[in-house]
C-alpha positions in Angstrom: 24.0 19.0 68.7 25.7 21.7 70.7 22.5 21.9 73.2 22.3 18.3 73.0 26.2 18.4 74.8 25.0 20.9 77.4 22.0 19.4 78.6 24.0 15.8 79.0 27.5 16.8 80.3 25.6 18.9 82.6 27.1 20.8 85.8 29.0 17.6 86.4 31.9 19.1 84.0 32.0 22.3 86.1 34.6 23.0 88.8 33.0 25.2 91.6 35.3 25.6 94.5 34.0 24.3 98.2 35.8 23.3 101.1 35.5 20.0 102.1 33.9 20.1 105.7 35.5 17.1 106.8 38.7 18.2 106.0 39.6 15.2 103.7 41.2 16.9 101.0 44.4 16.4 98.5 47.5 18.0 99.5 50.9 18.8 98.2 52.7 15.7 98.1 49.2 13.3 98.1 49.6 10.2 96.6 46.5 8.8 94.0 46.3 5.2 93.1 44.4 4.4 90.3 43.2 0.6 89.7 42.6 0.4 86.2 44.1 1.9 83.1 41.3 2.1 80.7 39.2 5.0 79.5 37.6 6.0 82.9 41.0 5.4 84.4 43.0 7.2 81.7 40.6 10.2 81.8 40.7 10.1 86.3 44.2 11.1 85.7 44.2 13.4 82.7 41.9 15.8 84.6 43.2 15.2 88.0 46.2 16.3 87.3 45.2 19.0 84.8 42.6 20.6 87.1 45.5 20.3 89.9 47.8 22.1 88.2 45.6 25.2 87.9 45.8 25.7 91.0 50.0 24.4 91.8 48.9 21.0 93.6 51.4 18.3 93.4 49.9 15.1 93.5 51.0 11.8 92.0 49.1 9.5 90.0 50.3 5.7 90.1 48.1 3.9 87.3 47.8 0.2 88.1 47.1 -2.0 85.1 48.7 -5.1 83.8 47.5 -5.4 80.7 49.8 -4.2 77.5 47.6 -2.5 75.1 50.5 -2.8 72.4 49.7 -6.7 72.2 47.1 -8.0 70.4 45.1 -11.0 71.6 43.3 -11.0 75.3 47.1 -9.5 76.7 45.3 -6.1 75.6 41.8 -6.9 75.3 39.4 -4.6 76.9 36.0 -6.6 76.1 34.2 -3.8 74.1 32.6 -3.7 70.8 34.4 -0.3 70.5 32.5 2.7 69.2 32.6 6.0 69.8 29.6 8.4 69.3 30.0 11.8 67.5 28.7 13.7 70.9 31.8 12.1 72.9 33.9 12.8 69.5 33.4 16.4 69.2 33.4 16.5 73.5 37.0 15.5 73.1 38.1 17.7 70.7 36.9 20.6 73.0 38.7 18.9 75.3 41.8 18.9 73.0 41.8 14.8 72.7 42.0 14.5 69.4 42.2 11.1 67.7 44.6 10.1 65.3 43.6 8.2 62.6 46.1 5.5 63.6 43.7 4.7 66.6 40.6 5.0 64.2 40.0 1.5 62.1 37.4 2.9 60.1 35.1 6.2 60.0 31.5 4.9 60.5 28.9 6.8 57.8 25.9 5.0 58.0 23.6 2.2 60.4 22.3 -0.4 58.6 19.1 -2.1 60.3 18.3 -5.6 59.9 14.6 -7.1 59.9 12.7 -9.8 58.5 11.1 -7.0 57.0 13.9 -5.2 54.9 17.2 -3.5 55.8 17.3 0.4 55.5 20.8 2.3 55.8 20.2 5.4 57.9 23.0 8.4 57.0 24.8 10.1 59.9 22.8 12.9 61.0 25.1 15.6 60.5 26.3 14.6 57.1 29.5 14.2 58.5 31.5 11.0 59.2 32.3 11.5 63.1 31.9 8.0 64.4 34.8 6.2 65.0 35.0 2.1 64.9 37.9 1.1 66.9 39.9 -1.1 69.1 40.3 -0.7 72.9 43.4 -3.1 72.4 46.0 -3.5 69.8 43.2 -5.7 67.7 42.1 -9.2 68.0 44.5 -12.5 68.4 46.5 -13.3 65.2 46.1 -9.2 64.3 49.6 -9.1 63.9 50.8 -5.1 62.9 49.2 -5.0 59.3 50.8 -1.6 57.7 48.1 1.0 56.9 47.8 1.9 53.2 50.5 4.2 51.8 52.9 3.0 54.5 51.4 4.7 57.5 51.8 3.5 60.7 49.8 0.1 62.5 47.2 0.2 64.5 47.5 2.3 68.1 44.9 1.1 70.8 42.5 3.6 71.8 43.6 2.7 75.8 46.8 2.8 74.7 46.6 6.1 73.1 44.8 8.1 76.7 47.5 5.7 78.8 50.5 7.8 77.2 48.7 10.9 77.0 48.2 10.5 81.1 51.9 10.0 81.1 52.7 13.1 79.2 50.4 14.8 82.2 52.9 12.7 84.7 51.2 10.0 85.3 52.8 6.9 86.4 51.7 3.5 84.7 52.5 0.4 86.9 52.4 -3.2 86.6 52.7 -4.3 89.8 49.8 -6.9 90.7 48.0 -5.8 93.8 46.4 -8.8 96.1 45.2 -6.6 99.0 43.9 -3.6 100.0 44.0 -2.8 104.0 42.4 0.4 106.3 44.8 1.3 108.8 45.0 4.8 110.2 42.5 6.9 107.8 44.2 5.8 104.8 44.0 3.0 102.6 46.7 0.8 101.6 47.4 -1.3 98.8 48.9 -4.3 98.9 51.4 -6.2 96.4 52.4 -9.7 95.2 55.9 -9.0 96.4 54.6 -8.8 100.2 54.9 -4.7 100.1 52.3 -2.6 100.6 52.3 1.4 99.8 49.6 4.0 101.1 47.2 6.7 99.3 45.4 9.1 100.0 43.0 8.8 97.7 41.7 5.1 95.3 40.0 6.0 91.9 38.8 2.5 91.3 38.4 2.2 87.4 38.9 -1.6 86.9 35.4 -2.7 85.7 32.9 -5.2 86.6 35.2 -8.1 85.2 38.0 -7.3 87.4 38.3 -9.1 90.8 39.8 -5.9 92.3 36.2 -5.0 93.9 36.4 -8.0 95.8 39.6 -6.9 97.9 37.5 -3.4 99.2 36.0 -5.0 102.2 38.4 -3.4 104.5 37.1 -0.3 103.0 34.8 1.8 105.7 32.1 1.9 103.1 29.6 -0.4 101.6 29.9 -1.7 98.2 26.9 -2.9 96.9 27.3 -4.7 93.3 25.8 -3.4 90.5 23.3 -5.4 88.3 25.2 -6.9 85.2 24.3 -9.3 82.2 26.8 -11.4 80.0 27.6 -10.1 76.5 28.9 -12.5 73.6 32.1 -10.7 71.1 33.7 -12.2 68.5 36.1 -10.8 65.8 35.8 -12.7 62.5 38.5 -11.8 60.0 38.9 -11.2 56.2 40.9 -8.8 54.1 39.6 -5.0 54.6 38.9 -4.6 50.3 36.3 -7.6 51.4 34.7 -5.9 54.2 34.5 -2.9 52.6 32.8 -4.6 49.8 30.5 -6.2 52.3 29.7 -4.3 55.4 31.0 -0.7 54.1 31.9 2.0 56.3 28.7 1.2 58.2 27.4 -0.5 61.4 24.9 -3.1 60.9 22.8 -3.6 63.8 19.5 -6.5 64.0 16.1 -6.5 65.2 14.7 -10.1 65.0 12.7 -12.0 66.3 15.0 -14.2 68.3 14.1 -15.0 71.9 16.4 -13.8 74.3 18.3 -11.3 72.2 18.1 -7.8 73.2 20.6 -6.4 70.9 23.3 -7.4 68.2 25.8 -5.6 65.9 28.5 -6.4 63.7 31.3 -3.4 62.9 33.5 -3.2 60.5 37.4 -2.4 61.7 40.0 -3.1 59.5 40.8 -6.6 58.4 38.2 -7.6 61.0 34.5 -7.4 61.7 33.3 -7.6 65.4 29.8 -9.0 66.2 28.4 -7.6 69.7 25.2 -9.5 70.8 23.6 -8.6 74.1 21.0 -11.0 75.5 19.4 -12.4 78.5 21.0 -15.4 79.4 23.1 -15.3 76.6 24.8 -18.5 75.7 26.3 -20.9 72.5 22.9 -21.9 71.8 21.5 -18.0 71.0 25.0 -17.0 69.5 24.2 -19.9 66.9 21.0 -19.1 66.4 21.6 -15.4 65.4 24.5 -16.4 63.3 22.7 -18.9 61.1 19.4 -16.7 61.0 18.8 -15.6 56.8 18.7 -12.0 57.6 22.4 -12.1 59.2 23.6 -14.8 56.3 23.1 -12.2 53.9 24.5 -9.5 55.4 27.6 -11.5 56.7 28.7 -15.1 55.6 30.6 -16.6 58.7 31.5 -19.6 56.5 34.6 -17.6 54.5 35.5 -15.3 57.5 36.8 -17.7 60.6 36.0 -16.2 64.2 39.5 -15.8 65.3 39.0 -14.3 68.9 35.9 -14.2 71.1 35.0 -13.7 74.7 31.3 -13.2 77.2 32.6 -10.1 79.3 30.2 -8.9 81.6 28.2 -5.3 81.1 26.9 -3.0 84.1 23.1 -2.9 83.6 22.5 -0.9 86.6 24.6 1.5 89.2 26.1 0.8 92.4 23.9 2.8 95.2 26.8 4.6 96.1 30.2 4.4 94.2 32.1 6.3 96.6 33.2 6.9 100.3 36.1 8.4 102.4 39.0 7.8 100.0 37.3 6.1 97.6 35.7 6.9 93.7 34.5 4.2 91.3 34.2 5.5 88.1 33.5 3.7 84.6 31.2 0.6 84.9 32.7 0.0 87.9 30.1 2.2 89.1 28.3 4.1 86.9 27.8 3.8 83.0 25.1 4.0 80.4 22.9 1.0 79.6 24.3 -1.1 76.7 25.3 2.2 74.7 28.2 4.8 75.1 30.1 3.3 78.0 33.2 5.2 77.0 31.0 8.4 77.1 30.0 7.5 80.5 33.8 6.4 81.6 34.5 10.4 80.1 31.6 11.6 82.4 31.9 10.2 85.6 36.1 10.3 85.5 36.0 13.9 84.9 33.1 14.7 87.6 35.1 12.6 90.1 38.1 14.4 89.8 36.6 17.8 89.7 35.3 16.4 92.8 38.5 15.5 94.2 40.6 18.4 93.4 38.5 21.5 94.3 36.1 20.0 97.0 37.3 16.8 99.1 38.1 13.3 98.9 35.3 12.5 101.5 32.4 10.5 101.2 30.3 13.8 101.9 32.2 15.7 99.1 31.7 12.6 96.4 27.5 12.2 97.6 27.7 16.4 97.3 29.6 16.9 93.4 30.0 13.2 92.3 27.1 11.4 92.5 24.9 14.2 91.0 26.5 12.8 87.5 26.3 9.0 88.5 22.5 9.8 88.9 21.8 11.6 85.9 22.8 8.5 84.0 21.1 6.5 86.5 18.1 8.3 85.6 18.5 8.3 82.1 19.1 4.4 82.3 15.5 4.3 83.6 14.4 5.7 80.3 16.6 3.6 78.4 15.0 0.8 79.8 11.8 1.5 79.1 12.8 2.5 75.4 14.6 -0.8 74.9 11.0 -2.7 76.6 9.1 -0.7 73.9 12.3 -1.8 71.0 11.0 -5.5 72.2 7.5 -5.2 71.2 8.9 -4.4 67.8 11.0 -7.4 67.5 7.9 -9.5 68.6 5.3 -7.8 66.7 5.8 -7.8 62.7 3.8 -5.4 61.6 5.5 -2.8 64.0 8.9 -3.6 62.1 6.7 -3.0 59.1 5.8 0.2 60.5 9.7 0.9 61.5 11.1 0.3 58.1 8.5 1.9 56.2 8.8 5.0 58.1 12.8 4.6 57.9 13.2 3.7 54.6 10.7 6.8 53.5 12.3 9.3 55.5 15.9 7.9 53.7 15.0 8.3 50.2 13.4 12.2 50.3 16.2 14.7 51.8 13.1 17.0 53.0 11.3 14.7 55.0 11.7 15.2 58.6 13.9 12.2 60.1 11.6 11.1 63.0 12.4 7.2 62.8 15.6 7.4 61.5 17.1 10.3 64.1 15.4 8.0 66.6 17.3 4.8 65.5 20.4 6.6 65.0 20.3 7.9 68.7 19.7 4.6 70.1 22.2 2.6 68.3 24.8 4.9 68.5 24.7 6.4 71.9 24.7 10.3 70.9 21.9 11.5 72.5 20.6 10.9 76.2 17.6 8.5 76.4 15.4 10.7 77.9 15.9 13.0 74.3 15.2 9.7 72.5 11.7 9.3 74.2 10.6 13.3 74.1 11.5 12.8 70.2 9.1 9.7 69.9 6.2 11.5 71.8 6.6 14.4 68.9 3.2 15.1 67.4 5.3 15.1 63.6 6.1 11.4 64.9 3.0 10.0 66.2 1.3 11.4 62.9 3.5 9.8 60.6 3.7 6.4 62.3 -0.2 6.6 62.5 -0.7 7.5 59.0 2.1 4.4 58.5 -0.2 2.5 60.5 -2.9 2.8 58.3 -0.7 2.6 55.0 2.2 0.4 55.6 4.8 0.3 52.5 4.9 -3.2 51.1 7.6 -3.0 48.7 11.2 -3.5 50.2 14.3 -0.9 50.1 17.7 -2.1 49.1 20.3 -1.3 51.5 23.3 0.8 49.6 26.2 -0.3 50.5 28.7 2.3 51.3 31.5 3.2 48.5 
């Protein structure tokens, strides 16, 4: 895993010094307005200010985000299914973010995958329970503050949780709605509800593709181009957690059917709540119905005794801004740059921490971003391109049943003998949970040791069904 971690942070981590040629740089006293208080915003100022105190720059960080992350509901709601992979999990920890288990709703152990076929339960990797289910908010509405067992404190948001730790650094949160943004003088302004207006050197813009925010940089002396983005469908159906442990276990169950339009679909376990995550093109009530009433999700999850108490369609970035960036101006997260439908929190991490490496020991110009920035917005660009191509080749399994055949038999095979080199199921883990790059997905598929054993699979598919084991 540890070369897995190298090859995908990449150089964009490092902090090589350079001088800014245009002479656009952050200064004692500099002001830095970040638009957007989620993970790619939360992790913009960690490491600003971190990396600018190694070297005595006083800068100050104004976060602006009107959401409350301590309030359940769509007050605090950051429209994310809300996993975290074990690479970003043990990235953290080297970065000394460690996650309390307050923030942590359940430890994930094991994907369950869903066919017409058979389900198979594929075991973490690394023996280890390292993924995290959790909420981005303070839970779904009517959450309330349910005690934890043995008296332990509620839930803490995840957002909530980086928020204060950027305020331990000294960053500022604010709620204060901006309605303008204005270029006057080589500096961009930002401008306020109340009539004020206050300038900045620098805008880290970490709102999203949901936000209107984008909308309000055409003053800027750049051109934005939108990204490419598709509508998603959540919903968080509650129960008691003793139930959902008894049903779901400490596992994700994710489904590969048949069903037109559907590219992807999950349901996690968190708590006193399960959240179902369906991607799809097009997606509307019509295919959320049809994937909630299909057999092979009615027996893995009855909707009819757990109500859907909170739901929304956010929109995802499917593909990245041509140039998230220009004088005084960084877009990171899915506002610019994020991985396709897997690990967006990974990429917020990423392209936060490149940008303000970026910021802090090279320039604030466009020519310093295109020079240290981008190089990490197009590695994930590039890997998205795989991703894509993986996900085309995911569809002809959903459309063709003997390949699901040929999935599960390999899967459920490589589950039940310890010895038996993993091919399918380190594959299926690395695509459903985001750990690993797409491009290390696809030079693991075009392994000799997994070409032979889904020809020999070909030739002798397993007829006889596995039963999924659900997680004590």
């Amino acid at each position: 895993m540890a070369s897995t971690q190298q090859s995908y942070v990449g150089e964009a981590f490092s902090a090589t010094g350079g001088d800014d040629r245009s002479g656009i740089s952050l200064e004692d006293g500099s002001r830095v307005a970040v638009v957007g208080g989620g993970p790619a915003g939360s992790f913009f100022s960690y490491f600003l200010l971190k990396m600018a105190g190694t070297i005595d720059l006083d800068v100050t960080v104004d976060i602006f985000d009107p959401r409350s992350f301590s309030n359940c509901g769509p007050a605090g709601c950051n429209h994310c299914g809300g996993i975290v992979s074990e690479t970003l999990i043990q990235i953290l920890a080297a970065e000394g973010i460690n996650l309390p288990r307050s923030v942590v709703q359940r430890g994930i152990e094991s994907y369950v995958v869903h066919m017409d076929v058979g389900s198979v339960a594929i075991e973490s990797l690394s023996g280890e329970m390292r993924i995290a289910a959790l909420y981005r908010g303070n839970g779904p509405r009517e959450g309330g503050e349910p005690p934890r067992e043995g008296g332990e404190s509620p839930w803490e948001s995840f957002d909530g949780y980086l928020q204060n730790m950027t305020k331990d650094m000294g960053a500022k949160v604010v709620r204060q709605l901006i309605t303008g943004v204005d270029w006057r003088d080589g500096y961009p302004w930002l401008q306020f509800a109340d009539h004020s207006e206050t300038r900045y050197d620098l805008i880290a813009v970490a709102s999203g593709v949901n936000s209107n925010f984008i909308n309000m940089l055409d003053a800027m002396p750049v051109t934005l181009k939108p990204p490419r983005t598709t509508r998603t469908f959540i919903c968080e159906f509650k129960s008691s957690e003793a139930e959902l442990l008894e049903i779901l276990g400490n596992a994700v169950h994710v489904f590969l059917l048949a069903i037109p339009r559907l590219e992807f679909a999950a349901i996690i376990p968190k708590g006193d709540f399960a959240t179902v995550v369906m991607v799809g093109e097009d997606l509307d009530q019509e295919l959320v119905h049809e994937f909630l009433n299909d057999p092979v999700v009615r027996d893995c999850f009855p909707t009819d005794s757990t109500p859907c108490v909170c739901s929304c369609s956010p929109l995802i970035n499917l593909k990245a801004r041509s140039r998230p960036y220009g004088d005084r101006l960084v877009m990171v997260g899915d506002s610019g740059v994020t991985r396709l439908y897997k690990d967006g929190i990974g990429a917020a991490f990423r392209t936060a921490k490149a940008a303000a490496s970026t910021a802090v020991f090279q320039g604030i110009s466009e020519q310093a971003f295109e020079s240290k920035f981008w190089p990490a917005c197009r590695r994930i660009n590039n890997d998205n391109a795989i991703g894509a191509v993986m996900f085309a080749s995911t569809g002809l399994f959903k459309r063709f049943r003997f390949l699901r055949r040929i999935m599960y038999s390999m899967a459920a095979r490589e589950q039940q003998k310890a010895n038996r080199k993993p091919h399918m199921s380190s594959m299926l883990w690395n695509m459903f949970t985001g750990s690993a790059p797409y491009t290390e997905i696809l030079l693991d598929a075009m392994h000799p040791g997994f070409i032979g054993h889904f020809g020999w699979n070909l030739l002798n598919p397993m007829r006889k069904k596995v039963k999924v084991k659900k997680d004590e």
